[in-house]
N, C-alpha and C positions, 0 to 999 in steps of 0.2 A: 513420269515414273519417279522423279527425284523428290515431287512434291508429295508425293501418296509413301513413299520409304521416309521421308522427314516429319511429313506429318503422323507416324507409325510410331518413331524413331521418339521425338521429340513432344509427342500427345500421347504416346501410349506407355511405351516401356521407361524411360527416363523418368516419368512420374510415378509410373508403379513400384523402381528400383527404390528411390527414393523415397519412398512412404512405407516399405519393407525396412531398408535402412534404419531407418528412423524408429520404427515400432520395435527393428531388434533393438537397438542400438540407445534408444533412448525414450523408453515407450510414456514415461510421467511428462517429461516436456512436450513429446508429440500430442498427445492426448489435451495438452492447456495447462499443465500442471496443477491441477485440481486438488482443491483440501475437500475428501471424503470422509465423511465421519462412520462411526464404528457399525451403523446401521444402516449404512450406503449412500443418505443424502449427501446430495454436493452443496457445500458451504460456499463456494468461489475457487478462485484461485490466486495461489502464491504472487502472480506476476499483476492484477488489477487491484487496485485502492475498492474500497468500500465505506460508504458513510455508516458514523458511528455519533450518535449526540449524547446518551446519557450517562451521569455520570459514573457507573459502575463498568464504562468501555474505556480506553484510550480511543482520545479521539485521532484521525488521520490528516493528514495537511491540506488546507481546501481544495477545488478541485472547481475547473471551470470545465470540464467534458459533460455538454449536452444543457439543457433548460435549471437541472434540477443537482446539477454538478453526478459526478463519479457514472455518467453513461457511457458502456462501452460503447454502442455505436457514434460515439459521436465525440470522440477525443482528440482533442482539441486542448491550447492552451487560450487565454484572454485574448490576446494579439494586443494589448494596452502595455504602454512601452513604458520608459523609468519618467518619463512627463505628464502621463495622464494623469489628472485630477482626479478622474474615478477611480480609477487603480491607488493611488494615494490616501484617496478616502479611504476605500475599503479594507486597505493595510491597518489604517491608522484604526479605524472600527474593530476589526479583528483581533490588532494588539488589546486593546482594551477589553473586549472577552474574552481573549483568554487567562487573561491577567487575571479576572471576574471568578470565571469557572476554574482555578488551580487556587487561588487563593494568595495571590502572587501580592506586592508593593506597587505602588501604580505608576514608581519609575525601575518596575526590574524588567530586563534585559530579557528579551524574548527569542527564541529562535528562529531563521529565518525561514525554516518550512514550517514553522505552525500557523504564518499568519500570509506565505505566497503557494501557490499552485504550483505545480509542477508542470513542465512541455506538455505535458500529455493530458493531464487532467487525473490521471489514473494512477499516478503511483503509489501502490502498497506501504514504503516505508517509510520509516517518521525517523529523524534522527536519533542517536542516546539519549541527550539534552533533552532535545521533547518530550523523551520519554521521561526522561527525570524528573522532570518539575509535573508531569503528569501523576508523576505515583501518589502522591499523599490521597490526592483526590479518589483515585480507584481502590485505594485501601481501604479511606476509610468507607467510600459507598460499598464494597462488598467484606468489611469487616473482617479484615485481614492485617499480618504483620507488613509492615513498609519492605521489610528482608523476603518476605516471599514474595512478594510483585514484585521486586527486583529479579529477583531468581528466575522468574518465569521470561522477563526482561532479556537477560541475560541467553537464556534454552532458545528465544525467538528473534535475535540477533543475527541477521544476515553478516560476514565476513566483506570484506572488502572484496570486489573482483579479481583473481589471481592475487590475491592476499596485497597487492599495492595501489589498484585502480581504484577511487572513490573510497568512503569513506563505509565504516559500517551502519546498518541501517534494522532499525526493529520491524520487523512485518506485522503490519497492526492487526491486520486479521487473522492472523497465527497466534499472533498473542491474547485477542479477544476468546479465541475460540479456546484456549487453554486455562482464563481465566474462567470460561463458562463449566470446560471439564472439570477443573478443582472443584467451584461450586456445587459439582452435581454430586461429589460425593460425598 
């Protein structure tokens, strides 16, 4: 009897309480927090990274989740520690294109998420800096003011965690998608 009331208790009503909860309470993060556009396709969502390469996108900071990088099923960081030679190479390769693709000095100072992965493989935001040295480049491929990609910059700026944990972070596919709205009009 204990196991038929626990299994009830603990498999039935406690998970249905709390997926009510949730749908009241906070129905965008329950749902994946999804960016829906004005005609219901879903774009992604706020909380996963998405690959971006050409230049009229900001791009997102690499991503080692799955064969092909940014796979949700399969997120994951390199496991390649601060000794690997691979992981070394490929920093050191990285720095140099992006250095390439911003138009940068081939001894300036790069960020350290534009050229390492993050834990997960997935994460959506790029630092300010990144995005900064990113702008000229998206300006000029979509023919715009340097002051309005900032702007948009700025509107797609995540806040710091209870305004002191971490640091703020631009959500690149928030931002991508708001440069494609401008464009469209």
């Amino acid at each position: 009897m204990v196991t038929l009331a626990l299994a009830v208790v603990c498999c039935g009503i406690y998970p249905l309480a709390v997926f009510g909860i949730a749908q009241l309470a906070f129905p965008s993060q329950a749902n994946g927090s999804l960016i829906v556009g004005k005609d219901g396709t879903i774009h992604g969502s706020r909380l996963l990274g998405q690959s971006f390469t050409a230049d009229k996108y900001f791009h997102p900071r690499p991503s080692a989740a799955g064969g092909n990088g940014y796979d949700p099923t399969s997120s994951s960081g390199s496991n390649l520690g601060p000794t690997s030679q691979k992981l070394n190479d490929a920093i050191v390769q990285r720095i140099a294109d992006y250095r390439a693709q911003n138009n940068l000095d081939t001894n300036a100072p790069v960020p350290a998420d534009a050229v390492t992965a993050s834990g997960s493989g997935l994460d959506p935001h790029i630092s300010l800096r990144n995005a900064e040295l990113q702008t000229p480049r998206v300006a000029k491929a979509r023919a715009l003011g340097e002051d309005k990609v900032r702007e948009l910059i700025r509107a797609n700026t995540d806040a710091a965690s209870l305004g002191i944990l971490g640091e703020p972070g631009v959500n690149v596919l928030a931002l991508n998608l708001a440069l494609d709205a401008l464009a469209a009009k």
